[in-house]
C-alpha positions as CSV (number, residue, x, y, z in Angstrom):
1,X,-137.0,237.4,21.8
2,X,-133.2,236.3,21.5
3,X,-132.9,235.0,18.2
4,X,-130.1,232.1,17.5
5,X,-127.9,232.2,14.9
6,X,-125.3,229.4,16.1
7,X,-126.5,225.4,17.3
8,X,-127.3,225.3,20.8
9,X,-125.0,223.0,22.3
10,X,-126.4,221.3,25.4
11,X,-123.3,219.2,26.2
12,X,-125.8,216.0,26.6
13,X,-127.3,217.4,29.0
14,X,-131.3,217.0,29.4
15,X,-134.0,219.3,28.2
16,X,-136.1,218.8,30.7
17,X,-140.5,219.3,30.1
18,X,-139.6,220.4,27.0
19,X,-142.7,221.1,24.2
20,X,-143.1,220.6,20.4
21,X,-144.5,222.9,18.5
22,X,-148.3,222.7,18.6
23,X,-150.1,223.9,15.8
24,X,-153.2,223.9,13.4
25,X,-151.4,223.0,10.3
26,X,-147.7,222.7,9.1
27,X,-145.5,226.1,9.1
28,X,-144.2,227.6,6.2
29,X,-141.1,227.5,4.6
30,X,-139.7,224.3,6.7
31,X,-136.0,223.1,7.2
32,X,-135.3,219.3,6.8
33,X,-135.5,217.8,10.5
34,X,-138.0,220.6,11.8
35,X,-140.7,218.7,13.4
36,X,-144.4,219.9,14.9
37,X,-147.5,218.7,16.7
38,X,-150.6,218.7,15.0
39,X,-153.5,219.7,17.7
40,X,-156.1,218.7,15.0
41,X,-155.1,215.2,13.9
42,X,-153.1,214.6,17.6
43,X,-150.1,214.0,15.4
44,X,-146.7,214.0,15.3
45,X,-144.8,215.2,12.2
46,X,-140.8,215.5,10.5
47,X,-139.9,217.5,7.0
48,X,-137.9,215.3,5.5
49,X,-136.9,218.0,3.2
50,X,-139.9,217.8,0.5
51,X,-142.6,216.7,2.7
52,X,-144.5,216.4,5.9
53,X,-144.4,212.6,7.3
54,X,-146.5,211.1,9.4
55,X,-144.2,209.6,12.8
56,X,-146.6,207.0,12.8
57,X,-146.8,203.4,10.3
58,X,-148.8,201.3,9.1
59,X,-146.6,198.5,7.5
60,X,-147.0,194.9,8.6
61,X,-145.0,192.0,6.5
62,X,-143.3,191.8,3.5
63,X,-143.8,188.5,1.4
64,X,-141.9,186.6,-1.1
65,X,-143.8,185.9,-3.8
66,X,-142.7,182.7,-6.2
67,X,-139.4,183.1,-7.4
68,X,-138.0,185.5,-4.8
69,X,-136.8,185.0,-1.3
70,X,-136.6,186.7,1.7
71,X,-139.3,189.2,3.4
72,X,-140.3,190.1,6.9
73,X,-142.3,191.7,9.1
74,X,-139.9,193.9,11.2
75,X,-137.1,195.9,11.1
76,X,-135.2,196.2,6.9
77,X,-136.8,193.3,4.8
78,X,-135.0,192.2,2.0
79,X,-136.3,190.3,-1.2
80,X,-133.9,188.7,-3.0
81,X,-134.7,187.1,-6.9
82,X,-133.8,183.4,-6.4
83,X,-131.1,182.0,-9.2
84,X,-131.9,179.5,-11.6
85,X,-129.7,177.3,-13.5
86,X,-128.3,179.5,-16.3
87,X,-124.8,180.3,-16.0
88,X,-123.8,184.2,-16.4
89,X,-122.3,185.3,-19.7
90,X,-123.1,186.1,-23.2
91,X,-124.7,184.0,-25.2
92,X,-124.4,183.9,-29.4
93,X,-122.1,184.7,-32.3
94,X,-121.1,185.5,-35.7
95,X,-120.7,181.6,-36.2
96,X,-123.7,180.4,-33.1
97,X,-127.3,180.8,-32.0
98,X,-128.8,181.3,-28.9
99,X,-131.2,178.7,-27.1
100,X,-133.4,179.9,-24.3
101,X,-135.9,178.4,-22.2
102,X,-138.5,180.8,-20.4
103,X,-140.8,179.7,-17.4
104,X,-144.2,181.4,-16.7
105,X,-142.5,183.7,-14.8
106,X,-140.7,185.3,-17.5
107,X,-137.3,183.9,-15.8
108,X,-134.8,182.1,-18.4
109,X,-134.3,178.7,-16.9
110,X,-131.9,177.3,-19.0
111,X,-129.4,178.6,-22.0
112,X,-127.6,177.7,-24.7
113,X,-125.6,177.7,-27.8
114,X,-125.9,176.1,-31.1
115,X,-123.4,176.1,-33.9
116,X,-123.7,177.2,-37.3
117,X,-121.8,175.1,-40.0
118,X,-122.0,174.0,-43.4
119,X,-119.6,171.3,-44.5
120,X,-117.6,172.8,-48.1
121,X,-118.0,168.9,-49.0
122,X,-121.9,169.8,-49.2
123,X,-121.3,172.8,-51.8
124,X,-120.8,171.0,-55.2
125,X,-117.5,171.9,-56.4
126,X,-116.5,174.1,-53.7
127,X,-113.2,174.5,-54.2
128,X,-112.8,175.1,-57.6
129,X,-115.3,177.5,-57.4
130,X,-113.4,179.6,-54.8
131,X,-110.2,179.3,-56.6
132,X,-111.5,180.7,-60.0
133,X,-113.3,183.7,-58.2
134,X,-110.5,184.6,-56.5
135,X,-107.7,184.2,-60.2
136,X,-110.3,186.7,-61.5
137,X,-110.3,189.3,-58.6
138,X,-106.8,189.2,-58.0
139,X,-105.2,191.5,-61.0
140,X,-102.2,193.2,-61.2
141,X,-101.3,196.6,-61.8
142,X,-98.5,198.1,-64.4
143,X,-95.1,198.8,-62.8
144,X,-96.6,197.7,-59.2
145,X,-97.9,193.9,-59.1
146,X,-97.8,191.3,-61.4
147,X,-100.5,188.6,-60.5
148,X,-100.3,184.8,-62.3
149,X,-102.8,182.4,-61.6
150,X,-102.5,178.6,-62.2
151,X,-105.8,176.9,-62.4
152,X,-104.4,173.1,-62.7
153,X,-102.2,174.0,-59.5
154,X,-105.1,176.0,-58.3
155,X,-102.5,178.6,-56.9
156,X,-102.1,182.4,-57.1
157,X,-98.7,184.0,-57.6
158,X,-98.0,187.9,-56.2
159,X,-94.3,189.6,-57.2
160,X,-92.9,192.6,-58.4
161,X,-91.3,194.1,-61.8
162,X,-88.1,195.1,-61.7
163,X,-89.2,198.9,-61.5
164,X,-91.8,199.5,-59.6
165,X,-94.1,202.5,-59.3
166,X,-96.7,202.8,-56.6
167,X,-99.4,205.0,-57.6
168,X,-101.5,205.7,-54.2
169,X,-100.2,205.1,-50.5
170,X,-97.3,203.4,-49.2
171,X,-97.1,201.8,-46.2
172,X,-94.2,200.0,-44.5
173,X,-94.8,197.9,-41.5
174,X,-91.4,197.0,-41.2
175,X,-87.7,198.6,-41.1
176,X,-87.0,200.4,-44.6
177,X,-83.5,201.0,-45.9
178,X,-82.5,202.7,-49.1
179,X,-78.7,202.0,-50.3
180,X,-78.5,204.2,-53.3
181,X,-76.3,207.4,-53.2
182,X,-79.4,210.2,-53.4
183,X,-82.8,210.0,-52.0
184,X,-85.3,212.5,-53.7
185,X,-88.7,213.0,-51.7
186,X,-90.7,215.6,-53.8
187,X,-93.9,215.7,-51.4
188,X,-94.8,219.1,-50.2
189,X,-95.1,217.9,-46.4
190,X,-92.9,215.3,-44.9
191,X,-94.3,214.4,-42.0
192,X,-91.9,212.0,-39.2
193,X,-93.8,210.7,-36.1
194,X,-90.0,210.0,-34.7
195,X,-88.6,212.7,-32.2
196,X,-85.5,212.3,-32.8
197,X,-83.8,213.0,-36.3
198,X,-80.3,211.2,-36.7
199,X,-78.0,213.4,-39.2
200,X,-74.3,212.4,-39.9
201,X,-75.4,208.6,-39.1
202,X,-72.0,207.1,-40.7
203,X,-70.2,204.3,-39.6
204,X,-67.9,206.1,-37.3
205,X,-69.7,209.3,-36.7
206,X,-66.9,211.7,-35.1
207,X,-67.1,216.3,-34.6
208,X,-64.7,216.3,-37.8
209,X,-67.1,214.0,-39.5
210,X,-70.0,216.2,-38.2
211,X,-68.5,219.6,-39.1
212,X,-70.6,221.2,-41.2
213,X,-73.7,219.4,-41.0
214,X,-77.3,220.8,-40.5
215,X,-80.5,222.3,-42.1
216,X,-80.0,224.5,-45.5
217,X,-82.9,225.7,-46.0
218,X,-83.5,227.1,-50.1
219,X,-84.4,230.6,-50.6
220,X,-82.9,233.7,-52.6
221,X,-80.1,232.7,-50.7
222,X,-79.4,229.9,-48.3
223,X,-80.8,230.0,-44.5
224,X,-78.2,227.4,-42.6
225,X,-78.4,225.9,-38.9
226,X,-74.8,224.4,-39.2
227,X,-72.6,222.6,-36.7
228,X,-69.2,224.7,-36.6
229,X,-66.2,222.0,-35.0
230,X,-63.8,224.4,-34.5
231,X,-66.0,227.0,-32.2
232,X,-68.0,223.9,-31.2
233,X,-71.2,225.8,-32.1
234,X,-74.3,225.7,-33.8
235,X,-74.2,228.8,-36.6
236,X,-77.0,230.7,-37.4
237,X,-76.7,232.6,-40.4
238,X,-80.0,234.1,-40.2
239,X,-81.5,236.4,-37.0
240,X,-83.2,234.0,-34.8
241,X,-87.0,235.9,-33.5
242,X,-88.2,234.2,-30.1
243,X,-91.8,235.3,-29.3
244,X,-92.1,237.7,-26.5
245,X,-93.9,235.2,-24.4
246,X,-90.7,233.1,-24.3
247,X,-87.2,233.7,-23.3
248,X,-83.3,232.3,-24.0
249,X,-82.0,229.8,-21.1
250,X,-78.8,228.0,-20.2
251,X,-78.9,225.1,-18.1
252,X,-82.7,225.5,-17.7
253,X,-82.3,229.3,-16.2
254,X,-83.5,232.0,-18.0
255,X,-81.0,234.5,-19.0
256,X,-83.2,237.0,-21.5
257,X,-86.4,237.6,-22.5
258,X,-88.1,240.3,-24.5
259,X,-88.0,243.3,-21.8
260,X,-86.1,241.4,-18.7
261,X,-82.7,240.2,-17.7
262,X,-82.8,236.8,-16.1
263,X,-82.2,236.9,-12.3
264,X,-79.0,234.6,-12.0
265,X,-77.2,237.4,-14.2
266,X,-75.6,238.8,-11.5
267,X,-72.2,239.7,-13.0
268,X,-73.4,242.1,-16.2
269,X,-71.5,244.8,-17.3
270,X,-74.4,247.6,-16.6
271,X,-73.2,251.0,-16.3
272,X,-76.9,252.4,-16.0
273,X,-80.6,251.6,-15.9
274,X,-84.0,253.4,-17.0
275,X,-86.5,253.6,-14.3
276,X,-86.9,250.7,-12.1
277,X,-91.2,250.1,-11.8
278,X,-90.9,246.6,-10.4
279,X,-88.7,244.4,-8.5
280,X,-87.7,242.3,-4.9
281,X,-85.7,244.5,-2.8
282,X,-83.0,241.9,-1.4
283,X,-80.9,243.9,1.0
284,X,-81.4,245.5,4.3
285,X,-84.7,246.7,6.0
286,X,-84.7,250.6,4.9
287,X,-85.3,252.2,8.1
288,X,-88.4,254.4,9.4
289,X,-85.7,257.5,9.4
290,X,-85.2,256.4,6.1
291,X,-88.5,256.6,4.5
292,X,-88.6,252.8,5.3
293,X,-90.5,250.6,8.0
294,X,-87.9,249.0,9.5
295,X,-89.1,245.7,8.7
296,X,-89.9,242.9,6.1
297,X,-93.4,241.8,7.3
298,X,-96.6,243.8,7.2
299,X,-96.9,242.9,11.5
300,X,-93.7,243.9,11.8
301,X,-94.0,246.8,10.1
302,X,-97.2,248.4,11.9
303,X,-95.6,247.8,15.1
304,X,-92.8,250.1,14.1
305,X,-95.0,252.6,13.0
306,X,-97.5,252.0,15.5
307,X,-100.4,251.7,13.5
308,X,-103.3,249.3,13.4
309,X,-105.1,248.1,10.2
310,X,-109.5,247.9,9.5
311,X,-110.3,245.5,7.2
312,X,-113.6,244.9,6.0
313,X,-115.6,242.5,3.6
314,X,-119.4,241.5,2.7
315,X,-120.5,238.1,3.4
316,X,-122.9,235.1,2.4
317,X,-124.1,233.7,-0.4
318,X,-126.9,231.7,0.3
319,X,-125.3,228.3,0.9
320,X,-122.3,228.0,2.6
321,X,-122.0,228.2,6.7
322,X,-118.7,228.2,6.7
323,X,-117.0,231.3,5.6
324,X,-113.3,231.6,5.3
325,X,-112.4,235.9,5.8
326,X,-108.8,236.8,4.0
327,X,-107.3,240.1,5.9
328,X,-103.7,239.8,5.6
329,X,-103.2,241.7,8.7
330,X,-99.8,239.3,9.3
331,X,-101.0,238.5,12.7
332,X,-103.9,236.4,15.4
333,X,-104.3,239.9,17.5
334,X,-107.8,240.8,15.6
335,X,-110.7,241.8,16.9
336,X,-113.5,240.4,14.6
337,X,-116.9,241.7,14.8
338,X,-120.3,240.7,12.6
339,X,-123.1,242.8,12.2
340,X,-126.8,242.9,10.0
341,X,-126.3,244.4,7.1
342,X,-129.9,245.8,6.7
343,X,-130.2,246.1,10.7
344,X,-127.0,247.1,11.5
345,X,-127.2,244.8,14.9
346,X,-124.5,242.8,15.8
347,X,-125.1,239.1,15.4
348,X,-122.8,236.0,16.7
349,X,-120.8,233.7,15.1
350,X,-118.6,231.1,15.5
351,X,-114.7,232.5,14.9
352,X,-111.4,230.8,14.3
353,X,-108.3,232.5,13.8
354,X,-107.6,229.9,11.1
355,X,-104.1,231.6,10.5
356,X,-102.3,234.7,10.7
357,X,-103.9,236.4,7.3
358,X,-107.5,234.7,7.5
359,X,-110.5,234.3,10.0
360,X,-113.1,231.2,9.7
361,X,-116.9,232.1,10.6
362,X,-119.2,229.4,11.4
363,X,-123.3,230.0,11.4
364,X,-126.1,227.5,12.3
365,X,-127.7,228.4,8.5
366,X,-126.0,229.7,5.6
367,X,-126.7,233.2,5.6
368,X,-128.1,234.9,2.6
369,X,-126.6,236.8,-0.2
370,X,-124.3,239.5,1.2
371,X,-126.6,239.1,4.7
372,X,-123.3,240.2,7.2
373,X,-120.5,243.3,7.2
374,X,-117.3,241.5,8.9
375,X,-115.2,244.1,10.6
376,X,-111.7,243.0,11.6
377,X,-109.4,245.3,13.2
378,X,-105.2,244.3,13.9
């Protein structure tokens, strides 16, 4: 018996006294859609890709019970939970409680919310009260803050010695500017979110003002990144070590890296080279008399030497039915063949010369794991 590996397309034509499966009981190992007559119930059934369904139905209405709407007795029924009066939204807070009404069936019918508040005229001697606890929080620290409180005024004064010292964390919110003649920072990491650090930022910064300027770094002896005005250079006066998976650029092109020249050096001074074991040859096709092809493509190339290519490959996995073949034969003029790999029979696919370098097979089922041997010959 033929056996199918590809849809059978009828082209809407009919299938005329055509006949279901009949059997005892279901099949094994069913595909969703497969369907089969039962010849001991006289039924009709459909996988649906977990279980055997009956075709036939037993379902008469649908009714709303109270508080819903909708139903039906044919076709999609809907039931919808009718509204009631509360309006959507959140109800409660740190300064309100919520009020809900319930009816029997468990729906809120109404909502609410009630506000917290206690007068400070109900507190005996509010007031005074808060302003003493707070004079005794509120202390001040030596060098830092210098707290006063006035009871009779009921008010709290905050200011600063003349020297102050801040013993934990500093934080700024604002713009800070410091107008004496040396700033010392003796922290071990200085840490600037800013990504840009202005140096030389004087009134009317100029080169000549500039020259000179950098990072001195202390050691046994200095290590200086200074800007030299005459040469108009940054001066190293320490080697400069660029790991070996970067490189030196100019304008954005790369002129060195650890074992290459960059490729827009085109006017060195090299006299000689070691051996070269990679590279794009940019000139003229070296000829077949030449040791050569006579060509720049692979197509072009085995029509010159008159050969043809095999490629081969090991398909499926189970899951897809659409496999996509890479050859890289330069060229549509294959011949694509598909065969068993435990039978060794040829079987039929769908094939599409997708492009020059790759083939597209189409099956009817995905076909197990490495089920096919594809043979393409160009």
């Amino acid at each position: 018996m033929p056996k199918y590996l590809v849809n059978l397309d009828l082209n809407q034509n009919q299938l005329v006294k055509a006949r279901v499966e009949n059997l005892a009981s279901a099949p094994g190992s069913p595909v969703s859609g497969q369907v089969y007559y039962n010849t001991g119930n006289a039924t009709l059934y459909f996988y649906n890709g977990s279980a055997w369904i009956d075709c036939g139905g037993d379902l008469g209405e649908v009714v709303a019970g109270t508080g819903l709407s909708g139903g039906g007795s044919t076709g999609s029924v809907t039931v919808n939970l009718a509204n009631t009066a509360v309006t959507a939204g959140s109800y409660g807070s740190a300064t309100q409680v919520p009020n809900y009404t319930v009816d029997a069936q468990g729906r809120l019918t109404a909502a609410a919310n009630t506000t917290i508040a206690v007068a400070s005229t109900a507190v005996t001697d509010f007031t005074e009260a808060v302003q003493d606890v707070a004079g005794a929080a509120i202390v001040g620290t030596a060098n830092e803050v210098t707290v006063t409180y006035d009871d009779a005024a009921g008010t709290i004064t905050l200011s600063q010695p003349t020297d102050v010292t801040v013993g934990g964390a500093l934080v700024v919110t604002g713009d800070l500017t410091v107008n004496g003649t040396t700033t010392t920072v003796n922290s071990t990491t200085l840490s600037v979110d800013d990504k840009n650090l202005e140096l030389g930022s004087v009134a009317s910064p100029s080169d000549t003002t500039a020259d000179g300027g950098g990072i001195t770094l202390k050691g046994a002896s200095d290590k200086t990144i200074l800007w030299e005005n005459d040469t108009d250079s940054w001066d190293f006066n320490q080697h400069v070590n660029v790991a070996s998976s970067f490189e030196f650029k100019i304008n954005n092109a790369s002129v060195l890296s650890a074992t290459t020249l960059g490729s827009g050096v085109s006017a060195s001074s090299l006299t000689s080279v070691g051996t070269i074991a990679a590279g794009t040859w940019a000139a003229t096709d070296i000829g077949v008399a030449y040791g050569g092809t006579g060509a720049s493509t692979a197509a072009a190339a085995r029509t010159n030497l008159g050969a043809t290519t095999k490629f081969t490959a090991t398909i499926g996995d189970g899951s897809a039915t659409a496999i996509t073949v890479t050859h890289s034969l330069g060229t549509d003029d294959v011949v694509v063949e598909v065969y068993d790999a435990s039978t060794k029979e040829t079987v039929i696919a769908s094939v599409d010369r997708s492009s020059t370098n790759a083939v597209l097979l189409t099956f009817a089922s995905a076909p197990a794991s490495n089920a096919y041997k594809v043979v393409i010959i160009g």
